[in-house]
SERO-4910 file (N, C-alpha, C, O; in steps of 0.05 Angstrom, whole numbers):
BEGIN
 pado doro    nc1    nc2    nc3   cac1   cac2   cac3    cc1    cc2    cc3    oc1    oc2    oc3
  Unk    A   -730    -67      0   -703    -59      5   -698    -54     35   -713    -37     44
  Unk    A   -677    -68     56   -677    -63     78   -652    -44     82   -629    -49     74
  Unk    A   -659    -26     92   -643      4     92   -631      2    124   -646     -5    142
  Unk    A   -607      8    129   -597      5    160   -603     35    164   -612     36    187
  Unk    A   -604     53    155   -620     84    165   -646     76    173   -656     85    193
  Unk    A   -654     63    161   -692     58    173   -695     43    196   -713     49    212
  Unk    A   -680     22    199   -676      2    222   -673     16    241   -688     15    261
  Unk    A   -643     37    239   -638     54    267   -664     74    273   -670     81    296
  Unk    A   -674     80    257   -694    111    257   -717     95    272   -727     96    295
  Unk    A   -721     84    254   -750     63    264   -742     46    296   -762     37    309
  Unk    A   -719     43    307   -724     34    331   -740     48    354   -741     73    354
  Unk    A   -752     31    374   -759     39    391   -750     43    416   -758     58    434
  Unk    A   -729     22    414   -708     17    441   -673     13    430   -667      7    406
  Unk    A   -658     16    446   -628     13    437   -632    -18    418   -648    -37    421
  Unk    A   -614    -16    403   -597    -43    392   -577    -52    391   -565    -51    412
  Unk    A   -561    -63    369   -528    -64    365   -531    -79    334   -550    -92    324
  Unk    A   -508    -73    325   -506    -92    298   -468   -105    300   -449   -100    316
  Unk    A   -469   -117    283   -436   -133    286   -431   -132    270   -448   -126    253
  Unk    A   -392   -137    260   -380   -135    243   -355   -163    243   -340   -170    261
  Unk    A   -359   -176    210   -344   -187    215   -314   -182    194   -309   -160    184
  Unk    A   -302   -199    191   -284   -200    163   -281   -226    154   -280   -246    167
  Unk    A   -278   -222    124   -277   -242    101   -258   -258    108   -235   -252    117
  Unk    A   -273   -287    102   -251   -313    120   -223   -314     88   -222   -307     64
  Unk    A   -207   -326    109   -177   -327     83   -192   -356     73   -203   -354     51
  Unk    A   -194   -381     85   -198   -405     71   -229   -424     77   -250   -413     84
  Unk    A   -226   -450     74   -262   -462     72   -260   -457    109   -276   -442    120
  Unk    A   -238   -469    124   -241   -472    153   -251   -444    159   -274   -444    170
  Unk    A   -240   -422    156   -244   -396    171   -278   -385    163   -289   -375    182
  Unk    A   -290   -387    142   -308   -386    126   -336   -408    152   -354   -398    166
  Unk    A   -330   -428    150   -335   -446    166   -344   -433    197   -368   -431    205
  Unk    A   -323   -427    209   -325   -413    224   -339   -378    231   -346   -367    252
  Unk    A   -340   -368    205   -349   -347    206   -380   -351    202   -396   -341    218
  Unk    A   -389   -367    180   -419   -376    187   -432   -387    212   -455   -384    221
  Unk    A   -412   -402    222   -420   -408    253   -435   -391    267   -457   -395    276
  Unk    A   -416   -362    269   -416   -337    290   -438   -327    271   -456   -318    286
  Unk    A   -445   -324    245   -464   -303    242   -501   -320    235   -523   -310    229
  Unk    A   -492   -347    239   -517   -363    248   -530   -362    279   -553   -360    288
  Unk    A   -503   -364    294   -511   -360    321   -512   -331    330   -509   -329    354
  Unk    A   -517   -304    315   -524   -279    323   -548   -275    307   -562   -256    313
  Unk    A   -556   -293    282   -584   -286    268   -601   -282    284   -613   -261    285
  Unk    A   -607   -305    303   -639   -306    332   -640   -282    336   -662   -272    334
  Unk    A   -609   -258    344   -618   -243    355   -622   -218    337   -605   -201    341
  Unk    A   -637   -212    321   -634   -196    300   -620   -165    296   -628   -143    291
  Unk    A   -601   -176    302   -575   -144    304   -594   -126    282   -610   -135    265
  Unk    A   -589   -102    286   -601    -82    264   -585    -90    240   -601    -93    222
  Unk    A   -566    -94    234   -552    -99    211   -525   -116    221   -518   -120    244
  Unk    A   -515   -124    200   -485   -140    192   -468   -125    171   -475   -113    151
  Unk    A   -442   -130    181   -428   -114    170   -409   -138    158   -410   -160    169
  Unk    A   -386   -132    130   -364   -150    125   -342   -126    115   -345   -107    100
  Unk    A   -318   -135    130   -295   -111    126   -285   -121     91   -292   -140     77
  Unk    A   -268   -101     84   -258   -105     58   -236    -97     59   -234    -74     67
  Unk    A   -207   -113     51   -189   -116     52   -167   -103     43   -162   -113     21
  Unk    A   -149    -84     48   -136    -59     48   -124    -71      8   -115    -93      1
  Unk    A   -128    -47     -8   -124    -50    -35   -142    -75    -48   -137    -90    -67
  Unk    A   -168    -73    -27   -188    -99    -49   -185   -132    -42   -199   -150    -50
  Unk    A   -163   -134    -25   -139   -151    -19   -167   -182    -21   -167   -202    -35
  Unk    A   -189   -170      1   -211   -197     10   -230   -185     -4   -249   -179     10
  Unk    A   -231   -177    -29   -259   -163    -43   -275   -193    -50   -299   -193    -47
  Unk    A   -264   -213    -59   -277   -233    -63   -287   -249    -48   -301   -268    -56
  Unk    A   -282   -245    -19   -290   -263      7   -316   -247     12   -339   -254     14
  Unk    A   -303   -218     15   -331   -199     14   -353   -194      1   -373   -183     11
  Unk    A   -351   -203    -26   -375   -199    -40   -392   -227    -31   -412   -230    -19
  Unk    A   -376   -243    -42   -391   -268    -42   -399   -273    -11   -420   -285     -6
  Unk    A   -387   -265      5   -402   -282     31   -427   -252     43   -446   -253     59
  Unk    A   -419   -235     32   -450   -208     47   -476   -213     20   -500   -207     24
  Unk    A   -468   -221     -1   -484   -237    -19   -493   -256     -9   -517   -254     -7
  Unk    A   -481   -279      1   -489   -302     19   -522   -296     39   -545   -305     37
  Unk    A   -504   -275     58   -511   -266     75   -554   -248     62   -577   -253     71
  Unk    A   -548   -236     47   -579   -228     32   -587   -238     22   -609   -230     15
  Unk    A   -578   -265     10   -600   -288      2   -601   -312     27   -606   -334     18
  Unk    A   -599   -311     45   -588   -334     56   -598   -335     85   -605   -354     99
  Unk    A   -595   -304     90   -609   -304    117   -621   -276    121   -618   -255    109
  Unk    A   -638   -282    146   -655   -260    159   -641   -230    161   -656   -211    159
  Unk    A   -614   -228    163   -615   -198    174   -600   -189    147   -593   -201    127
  Unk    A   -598   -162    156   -597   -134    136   -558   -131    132   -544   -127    152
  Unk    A   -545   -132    101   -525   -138    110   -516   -105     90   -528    -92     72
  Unk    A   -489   -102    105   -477    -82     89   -447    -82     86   -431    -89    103
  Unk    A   -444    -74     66   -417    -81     60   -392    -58     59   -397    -34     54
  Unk    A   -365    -68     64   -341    -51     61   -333    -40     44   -345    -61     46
  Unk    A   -325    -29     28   -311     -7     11   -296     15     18   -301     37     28
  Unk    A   -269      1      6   -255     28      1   -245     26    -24   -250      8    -40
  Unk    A   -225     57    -28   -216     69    -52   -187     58    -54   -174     70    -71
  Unk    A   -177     43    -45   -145     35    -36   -149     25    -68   -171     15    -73
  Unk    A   -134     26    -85   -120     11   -109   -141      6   -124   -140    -16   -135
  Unk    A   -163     23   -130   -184     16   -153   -189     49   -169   -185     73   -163
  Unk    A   -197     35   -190   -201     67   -215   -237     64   -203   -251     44   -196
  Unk    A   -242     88   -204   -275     86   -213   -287     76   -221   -310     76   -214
  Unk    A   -277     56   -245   -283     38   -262   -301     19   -247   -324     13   -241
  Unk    A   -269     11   -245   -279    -11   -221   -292     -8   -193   -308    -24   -185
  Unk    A   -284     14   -179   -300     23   -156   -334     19   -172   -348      3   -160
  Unk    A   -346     31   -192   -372     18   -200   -380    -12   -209   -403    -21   -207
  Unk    A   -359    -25   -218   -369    -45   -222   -383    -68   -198   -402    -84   -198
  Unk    A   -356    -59   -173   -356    -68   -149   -396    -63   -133   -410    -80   -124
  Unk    A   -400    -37   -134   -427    -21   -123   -447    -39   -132   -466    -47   -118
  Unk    A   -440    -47   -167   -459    -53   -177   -467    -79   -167   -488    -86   -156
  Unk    A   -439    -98   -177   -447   -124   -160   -467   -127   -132   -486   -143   -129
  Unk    A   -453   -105   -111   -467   -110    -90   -496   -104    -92   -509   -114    -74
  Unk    A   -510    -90   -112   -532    -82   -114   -549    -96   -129   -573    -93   -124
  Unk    A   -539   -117   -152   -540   -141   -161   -550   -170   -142   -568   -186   -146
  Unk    A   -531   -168   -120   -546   -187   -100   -558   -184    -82   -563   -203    -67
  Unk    A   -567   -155    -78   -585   -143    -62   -573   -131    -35   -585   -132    -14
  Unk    A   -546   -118    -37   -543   -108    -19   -542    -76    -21   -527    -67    -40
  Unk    A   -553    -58     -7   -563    -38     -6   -555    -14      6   -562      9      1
  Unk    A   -532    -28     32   -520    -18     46   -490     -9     51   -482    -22     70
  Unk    A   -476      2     44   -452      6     39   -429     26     64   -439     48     69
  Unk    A   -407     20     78   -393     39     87   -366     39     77   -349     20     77
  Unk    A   -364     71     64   -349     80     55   -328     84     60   -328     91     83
  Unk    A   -305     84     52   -283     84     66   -263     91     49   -262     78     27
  Unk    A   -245    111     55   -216    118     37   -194     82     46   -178     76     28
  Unk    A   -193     75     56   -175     59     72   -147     68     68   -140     87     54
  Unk    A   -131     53     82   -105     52     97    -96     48     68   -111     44     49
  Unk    A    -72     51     66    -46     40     50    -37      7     47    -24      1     67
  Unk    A    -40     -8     35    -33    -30     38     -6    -44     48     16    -38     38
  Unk    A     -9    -65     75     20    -56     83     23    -39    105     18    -48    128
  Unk    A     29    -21    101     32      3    118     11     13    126      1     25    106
  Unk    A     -3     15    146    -26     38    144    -25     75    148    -38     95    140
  Unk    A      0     70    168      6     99    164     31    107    145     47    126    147
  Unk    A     29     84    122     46     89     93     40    119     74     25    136     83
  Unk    A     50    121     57     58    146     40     18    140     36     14    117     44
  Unk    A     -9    154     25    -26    147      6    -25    154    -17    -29    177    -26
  Unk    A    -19    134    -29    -22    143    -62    -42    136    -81    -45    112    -87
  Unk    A    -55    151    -89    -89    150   -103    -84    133   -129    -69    141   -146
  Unk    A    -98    105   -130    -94     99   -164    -97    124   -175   -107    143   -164
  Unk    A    -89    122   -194    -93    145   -229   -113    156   -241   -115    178   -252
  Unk    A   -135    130   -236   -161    141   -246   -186    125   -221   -207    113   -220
  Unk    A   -164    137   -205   -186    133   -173   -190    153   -162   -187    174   -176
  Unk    A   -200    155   -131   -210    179   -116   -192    180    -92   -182    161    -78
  Unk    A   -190    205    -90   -177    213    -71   -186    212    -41   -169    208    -23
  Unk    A   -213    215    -34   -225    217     -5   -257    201     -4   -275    200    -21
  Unk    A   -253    193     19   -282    180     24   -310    191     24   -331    179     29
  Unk    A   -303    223     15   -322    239      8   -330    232    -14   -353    225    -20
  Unk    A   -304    232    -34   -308    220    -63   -332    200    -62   -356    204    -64
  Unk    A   -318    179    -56   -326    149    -58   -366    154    -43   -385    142    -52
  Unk    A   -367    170    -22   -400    169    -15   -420    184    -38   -444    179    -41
  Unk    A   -405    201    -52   -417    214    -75   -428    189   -104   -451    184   -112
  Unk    A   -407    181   -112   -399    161   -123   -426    136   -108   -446    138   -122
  Unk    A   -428    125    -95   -441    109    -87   -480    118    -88   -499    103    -91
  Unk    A   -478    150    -82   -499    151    -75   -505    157   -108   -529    158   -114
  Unk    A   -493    159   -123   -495    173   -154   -511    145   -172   -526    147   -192
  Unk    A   -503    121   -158   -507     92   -173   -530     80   -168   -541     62   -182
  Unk    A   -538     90   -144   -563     78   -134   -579     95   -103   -577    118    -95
  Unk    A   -590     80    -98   -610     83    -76   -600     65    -52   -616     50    -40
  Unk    A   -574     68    -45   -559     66    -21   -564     81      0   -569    105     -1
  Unk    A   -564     62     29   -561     74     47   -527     70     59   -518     48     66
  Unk    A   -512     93     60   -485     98     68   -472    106     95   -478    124    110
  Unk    A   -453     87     97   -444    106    125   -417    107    123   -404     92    109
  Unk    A   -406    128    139   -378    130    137   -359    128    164   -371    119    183
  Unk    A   -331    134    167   -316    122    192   -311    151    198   -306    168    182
  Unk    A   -314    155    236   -304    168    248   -287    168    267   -284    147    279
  Unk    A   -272    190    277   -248    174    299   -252    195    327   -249    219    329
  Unk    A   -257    177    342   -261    202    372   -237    216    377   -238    238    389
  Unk    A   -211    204    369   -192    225    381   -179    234    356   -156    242    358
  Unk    A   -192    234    328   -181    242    307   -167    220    291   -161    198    300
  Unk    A   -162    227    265   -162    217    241   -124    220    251   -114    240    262
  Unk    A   -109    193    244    -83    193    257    -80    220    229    -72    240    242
  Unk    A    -81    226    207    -69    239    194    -75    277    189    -64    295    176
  Unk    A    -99    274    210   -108    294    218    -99    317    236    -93    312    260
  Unk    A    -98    340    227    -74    366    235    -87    366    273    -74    365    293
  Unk    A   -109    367    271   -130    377    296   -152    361    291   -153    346    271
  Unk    A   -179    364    318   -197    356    319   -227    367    305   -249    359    299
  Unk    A   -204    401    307   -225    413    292   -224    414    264   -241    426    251
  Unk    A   -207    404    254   -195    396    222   -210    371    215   -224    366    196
  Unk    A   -203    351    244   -211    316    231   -248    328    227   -258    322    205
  Unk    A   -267    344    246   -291    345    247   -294    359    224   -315    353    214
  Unk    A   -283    374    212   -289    395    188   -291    373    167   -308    373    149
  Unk    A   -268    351    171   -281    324    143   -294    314    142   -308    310    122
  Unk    A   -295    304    166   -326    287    174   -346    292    163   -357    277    147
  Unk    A   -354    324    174   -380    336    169   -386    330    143   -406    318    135
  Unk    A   -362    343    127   -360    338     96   -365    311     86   -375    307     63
  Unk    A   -361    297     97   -372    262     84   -396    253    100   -405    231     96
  Unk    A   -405    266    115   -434    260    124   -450    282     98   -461    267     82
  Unk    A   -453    307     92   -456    316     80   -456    318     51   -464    338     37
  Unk    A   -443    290     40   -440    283     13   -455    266      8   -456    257    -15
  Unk    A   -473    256     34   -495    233     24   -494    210     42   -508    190     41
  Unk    A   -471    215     64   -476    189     87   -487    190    105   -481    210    118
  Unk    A   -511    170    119   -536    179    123   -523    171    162   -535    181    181
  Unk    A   -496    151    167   -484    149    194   -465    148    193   -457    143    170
  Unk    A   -449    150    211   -418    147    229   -407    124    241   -413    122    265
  Unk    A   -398    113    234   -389     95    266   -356     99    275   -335    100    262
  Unk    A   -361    102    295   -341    101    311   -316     89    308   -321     65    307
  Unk    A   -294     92    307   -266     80    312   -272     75    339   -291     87    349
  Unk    A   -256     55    355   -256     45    379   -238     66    396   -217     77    390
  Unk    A   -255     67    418   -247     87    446   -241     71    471   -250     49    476
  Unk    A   -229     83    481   -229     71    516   -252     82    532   -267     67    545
  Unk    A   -255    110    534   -286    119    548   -303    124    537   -302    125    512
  Unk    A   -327    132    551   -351    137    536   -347    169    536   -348    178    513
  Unk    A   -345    181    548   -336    217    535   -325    217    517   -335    230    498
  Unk    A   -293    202    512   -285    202    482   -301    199    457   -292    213    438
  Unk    A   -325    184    452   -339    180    434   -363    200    442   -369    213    421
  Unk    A   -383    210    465   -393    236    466   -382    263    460   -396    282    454
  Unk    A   -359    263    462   -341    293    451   -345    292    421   -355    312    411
  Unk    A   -341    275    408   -342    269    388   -372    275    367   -372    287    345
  Unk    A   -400    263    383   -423    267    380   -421    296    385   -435    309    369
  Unk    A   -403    314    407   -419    335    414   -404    355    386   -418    371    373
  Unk    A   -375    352    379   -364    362    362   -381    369    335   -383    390    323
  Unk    A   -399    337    328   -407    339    306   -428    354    304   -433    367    283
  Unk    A   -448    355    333   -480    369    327   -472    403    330   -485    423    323
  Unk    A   -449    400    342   -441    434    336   -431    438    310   -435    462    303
  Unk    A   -422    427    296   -411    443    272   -439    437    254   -435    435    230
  Unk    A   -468    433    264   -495    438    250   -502    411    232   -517    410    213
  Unk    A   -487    390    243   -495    360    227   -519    341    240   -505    322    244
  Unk    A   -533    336    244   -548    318    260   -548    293    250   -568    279    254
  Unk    A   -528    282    234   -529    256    226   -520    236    247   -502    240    263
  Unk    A   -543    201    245   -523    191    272   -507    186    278   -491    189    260
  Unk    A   -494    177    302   -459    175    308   -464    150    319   -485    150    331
  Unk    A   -455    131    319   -459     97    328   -423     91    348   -405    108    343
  Unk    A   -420     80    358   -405     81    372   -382     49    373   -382     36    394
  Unk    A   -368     41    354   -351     15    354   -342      0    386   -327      9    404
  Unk    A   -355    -25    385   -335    -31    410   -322    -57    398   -326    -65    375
  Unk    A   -305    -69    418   -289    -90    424   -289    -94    448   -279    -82    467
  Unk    A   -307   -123    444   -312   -136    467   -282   -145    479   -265   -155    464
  Unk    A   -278   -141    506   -241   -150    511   -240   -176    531   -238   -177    556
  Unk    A   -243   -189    516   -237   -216    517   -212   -231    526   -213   -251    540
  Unk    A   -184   -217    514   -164   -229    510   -142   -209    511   -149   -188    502
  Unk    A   -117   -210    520    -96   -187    519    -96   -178    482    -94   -156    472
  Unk    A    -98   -204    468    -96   -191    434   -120   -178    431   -120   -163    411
  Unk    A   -138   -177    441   -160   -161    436   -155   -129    448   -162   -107    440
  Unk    A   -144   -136    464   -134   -101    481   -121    -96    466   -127    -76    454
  Unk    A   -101   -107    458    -80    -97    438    -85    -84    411    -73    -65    400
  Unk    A   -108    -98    402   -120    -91    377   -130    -68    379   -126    -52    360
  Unk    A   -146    -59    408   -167    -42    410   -140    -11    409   -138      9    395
  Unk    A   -128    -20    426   -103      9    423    -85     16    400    -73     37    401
  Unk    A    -83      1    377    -77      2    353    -99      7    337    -91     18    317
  Unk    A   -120      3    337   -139     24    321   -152     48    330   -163     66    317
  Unk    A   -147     41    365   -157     70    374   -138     89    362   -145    110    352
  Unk    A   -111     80    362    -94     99    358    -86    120    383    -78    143    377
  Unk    A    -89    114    411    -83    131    427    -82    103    457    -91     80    463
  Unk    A    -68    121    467    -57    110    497    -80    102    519    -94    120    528
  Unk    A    -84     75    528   -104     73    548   -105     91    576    -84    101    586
  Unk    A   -118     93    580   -126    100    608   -105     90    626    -95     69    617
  Unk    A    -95     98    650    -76     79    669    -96     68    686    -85     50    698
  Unk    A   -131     72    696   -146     59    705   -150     33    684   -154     14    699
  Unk    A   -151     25    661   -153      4    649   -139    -10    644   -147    -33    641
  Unk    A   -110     -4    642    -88    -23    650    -88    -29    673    -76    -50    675
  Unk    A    -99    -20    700    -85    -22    727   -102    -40    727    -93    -58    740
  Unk    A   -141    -48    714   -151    -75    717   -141    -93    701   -138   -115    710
  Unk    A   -136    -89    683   -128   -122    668    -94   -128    665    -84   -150    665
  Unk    A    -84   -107    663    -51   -122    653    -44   -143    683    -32   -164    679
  Unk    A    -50   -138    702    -49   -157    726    -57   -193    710    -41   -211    708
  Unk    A    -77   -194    704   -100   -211    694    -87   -229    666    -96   -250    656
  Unk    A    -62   -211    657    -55   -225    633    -56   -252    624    -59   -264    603
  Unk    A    -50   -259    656    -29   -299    651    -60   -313    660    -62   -337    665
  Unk    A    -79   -296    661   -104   -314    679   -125   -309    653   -140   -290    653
  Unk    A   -125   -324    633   -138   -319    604   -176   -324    620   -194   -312    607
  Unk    A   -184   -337    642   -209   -333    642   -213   -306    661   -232   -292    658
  Unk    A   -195   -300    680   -202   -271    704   -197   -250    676   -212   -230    675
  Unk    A   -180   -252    658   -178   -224    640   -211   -223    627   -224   -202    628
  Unk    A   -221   -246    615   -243   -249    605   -267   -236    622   -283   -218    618
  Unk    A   -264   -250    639   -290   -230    662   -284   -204    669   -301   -187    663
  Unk    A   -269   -198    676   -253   -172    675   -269   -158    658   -291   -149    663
  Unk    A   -250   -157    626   -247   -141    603   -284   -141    594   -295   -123    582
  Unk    A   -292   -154    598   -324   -165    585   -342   -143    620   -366   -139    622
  Unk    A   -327   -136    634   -341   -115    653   -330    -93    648   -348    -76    646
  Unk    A   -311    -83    644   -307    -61    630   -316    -55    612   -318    -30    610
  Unk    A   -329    -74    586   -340    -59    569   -362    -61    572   -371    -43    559
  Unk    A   -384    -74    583   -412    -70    597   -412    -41    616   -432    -27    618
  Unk    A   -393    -37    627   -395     -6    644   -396      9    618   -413     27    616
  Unk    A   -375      1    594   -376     38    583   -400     31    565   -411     52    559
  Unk    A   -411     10    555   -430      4    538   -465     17    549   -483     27    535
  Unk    A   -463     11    584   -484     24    598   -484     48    605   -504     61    610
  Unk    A   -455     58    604   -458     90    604   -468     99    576   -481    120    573
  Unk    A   -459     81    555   -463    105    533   -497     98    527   -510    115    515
  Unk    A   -507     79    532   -531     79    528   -550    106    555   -571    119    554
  Unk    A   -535    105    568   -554    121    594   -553    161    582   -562    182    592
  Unk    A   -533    154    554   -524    180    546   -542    181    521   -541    201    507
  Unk    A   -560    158    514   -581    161    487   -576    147    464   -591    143    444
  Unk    A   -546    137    468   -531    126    443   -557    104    438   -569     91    455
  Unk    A   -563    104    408   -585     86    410   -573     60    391   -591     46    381
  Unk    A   -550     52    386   -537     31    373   -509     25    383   -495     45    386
  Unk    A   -496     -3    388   -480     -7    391   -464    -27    365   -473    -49    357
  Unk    A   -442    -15    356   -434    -28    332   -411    -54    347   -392    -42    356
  Unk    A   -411    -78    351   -386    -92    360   -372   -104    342   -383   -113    322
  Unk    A   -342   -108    348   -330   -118    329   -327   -153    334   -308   -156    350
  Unk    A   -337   -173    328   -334   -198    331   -313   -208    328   -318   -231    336
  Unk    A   -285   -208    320   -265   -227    306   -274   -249    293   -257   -266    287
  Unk    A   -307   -255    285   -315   -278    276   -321   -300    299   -323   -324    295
  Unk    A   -324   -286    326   -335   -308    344   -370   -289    358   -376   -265    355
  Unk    A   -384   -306    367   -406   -292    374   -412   -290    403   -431   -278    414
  Unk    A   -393   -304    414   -404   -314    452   -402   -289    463   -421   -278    472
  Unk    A   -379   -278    463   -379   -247    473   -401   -229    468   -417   -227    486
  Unk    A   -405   -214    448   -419   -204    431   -452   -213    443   -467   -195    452
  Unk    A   -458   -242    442   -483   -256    451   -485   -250    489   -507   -246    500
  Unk    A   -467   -251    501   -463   -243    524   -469   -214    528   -487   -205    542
  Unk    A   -449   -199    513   -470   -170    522   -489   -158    515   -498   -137    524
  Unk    A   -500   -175    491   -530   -171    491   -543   -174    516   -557   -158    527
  Unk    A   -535   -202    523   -556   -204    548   -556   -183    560   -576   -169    559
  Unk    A   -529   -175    578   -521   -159    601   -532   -141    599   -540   -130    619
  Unk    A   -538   -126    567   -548    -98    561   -575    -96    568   -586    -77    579
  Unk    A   -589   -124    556   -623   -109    553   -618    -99    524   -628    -77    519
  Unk    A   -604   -110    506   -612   -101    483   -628   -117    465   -626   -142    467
  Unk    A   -639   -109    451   -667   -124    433   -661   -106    400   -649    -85    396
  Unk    A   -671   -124    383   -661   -103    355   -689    -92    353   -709    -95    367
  Unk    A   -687    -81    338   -714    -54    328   -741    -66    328   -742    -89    318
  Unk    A   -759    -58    335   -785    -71    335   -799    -74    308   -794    -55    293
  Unk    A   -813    -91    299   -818   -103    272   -844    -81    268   -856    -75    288
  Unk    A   -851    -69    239   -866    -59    235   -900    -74    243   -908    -96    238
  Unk    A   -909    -58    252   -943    -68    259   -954    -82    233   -949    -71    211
  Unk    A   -966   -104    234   -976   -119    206  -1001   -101    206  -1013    -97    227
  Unk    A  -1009    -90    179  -1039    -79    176  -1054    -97    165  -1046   -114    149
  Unk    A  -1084    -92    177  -1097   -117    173  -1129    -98    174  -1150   -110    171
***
């Protein structure tokens, strides 16, 4: 069983793992094997596949992180949330994944379908919080779990010291890491680490990026950050907009600076988000000096 807690624990040196999402048709699919053939060489600690707000891509997701554990070398784990399923089905779902050998799961209440900052309304004979759902997961099997954190807070969250009081609570129900919502600095996501080891958690904190490639990629990154850039990060790239290769070199040095700060700060994993392409992603591997976890000594 390849466990992404053991991969991170067992490294010797930093890594990173990637994330992609479930293609809509054969072309996108196509394309998404592309990107996660051309990141196998480099053996990311793990692979991730998003799951689709109310289940929406549960079928792109099972079948292709199934794909992914019979099919190829690395360690894959899969999306879940509670958006529009009973328990029922939230187990049937666990089971499958454990059925084709996937082992790894991140938990997730998700968004509202539609709307994300819509009304949430719990199916009937569903769960209410992603606490639920890590209990639930860890109750079915011998999962390794992780759950979502947000450096500047949970948009529905009163305070910081409120969003960390849940956190703790869903690390504490059985999820063994964190990853990050996307930040603009690297203190944003260390406040965050430091929030958590004070309220007495030592579980790891992994840190989300988005490689910025493209103005839609900035765009993306401030809509899930959920908070306002920096005016030093606009003042490098919004210039750069109409020049799609100077934004690229650009945005792809900005995030090698905060990527080398957060490593010079101990962070020992970097989670990136791919859009399903790998050149970026394969690029700051290089830039980093990152290598995935060192392979256990053969005994002999």
């Amino acid at each position: 069983m390849r466990r992404v807690a053991d991969r991170l624990n067992n490294a010797h040196r930093p890594t990173f793992s990637v994330e992609f999402f479930p293609p809509r048709d054969e072309a996108d699919e196509a394309v998404l094997w592309r990107a996660i053939r051309e990141l196998e060489p480099l053996d990311p600690a793990y692979m991730s596949i998003t799951y689709g707000a109310g289940g929406s891509s549960r079928d792109g997701t099972i079948r292709n992180i199934a794909r992914v554990a019979t099919d190829t070398t690395l360690v894959p784990m899969a999306h879940l949330t509670a958006v529009n399923h009973s328990v029922a089905e939230l187990r049937n779902v666990i089971g499958h994944f454990a059925a084709v050998g996937v082992h790894n799961i991140l938990a997730l209440r998700g968004d509202p379908p539609g709307d994300p900052m819509g009304e949430w309304v719990p199916h009937p004979q569903g769960l209410h919080y992603a606490e639920e759902l890590v209990r639930l997961i860890r109750e079915l099997g011998d999962f390794c779990v992780g759950v979502s954190a947000f450096p500047y807070g949970h948009p529905r969250s009163a305070d910081l010291d409120t969003d960390t009081h849940y956190l703790v609570r869903k690390l504490r129900a059985g999820a063994d890491f964190a990853i990050a919502q996307l930040f603009f600095e690297a203190e944003d996501f260390l406040r965050l680490r430091d929030r958590v080891a004070a309220a007495g958690c030592d579980a790891l904190m992994l840190p989300g990026i988005m490689p910025l490639t493209t103005p839609r990629t900035l765009r993306k990154t401030i809509e899930l950050s959920g908070a306002t850039p920096p005016s030093w990060l606009v003042d490098r790239l919004a210039p750069l907009e109409d020049d799609p290769k100077a934004f690229r070199a650009e945005g792809l040095d900005v995030v090698t600076e905060l990527c080398s700060r957060l490593l010079a700060e101990g962070v020992p994993e970097l989670h990136f988000y791919t859009f399903n392409r790998s050149k970026a992603t394969r690029e700051l591997v290089e830039r980093l000096g990152l290598r995935s976890p060192a392979p256990p000594l053969a005994l002999t």
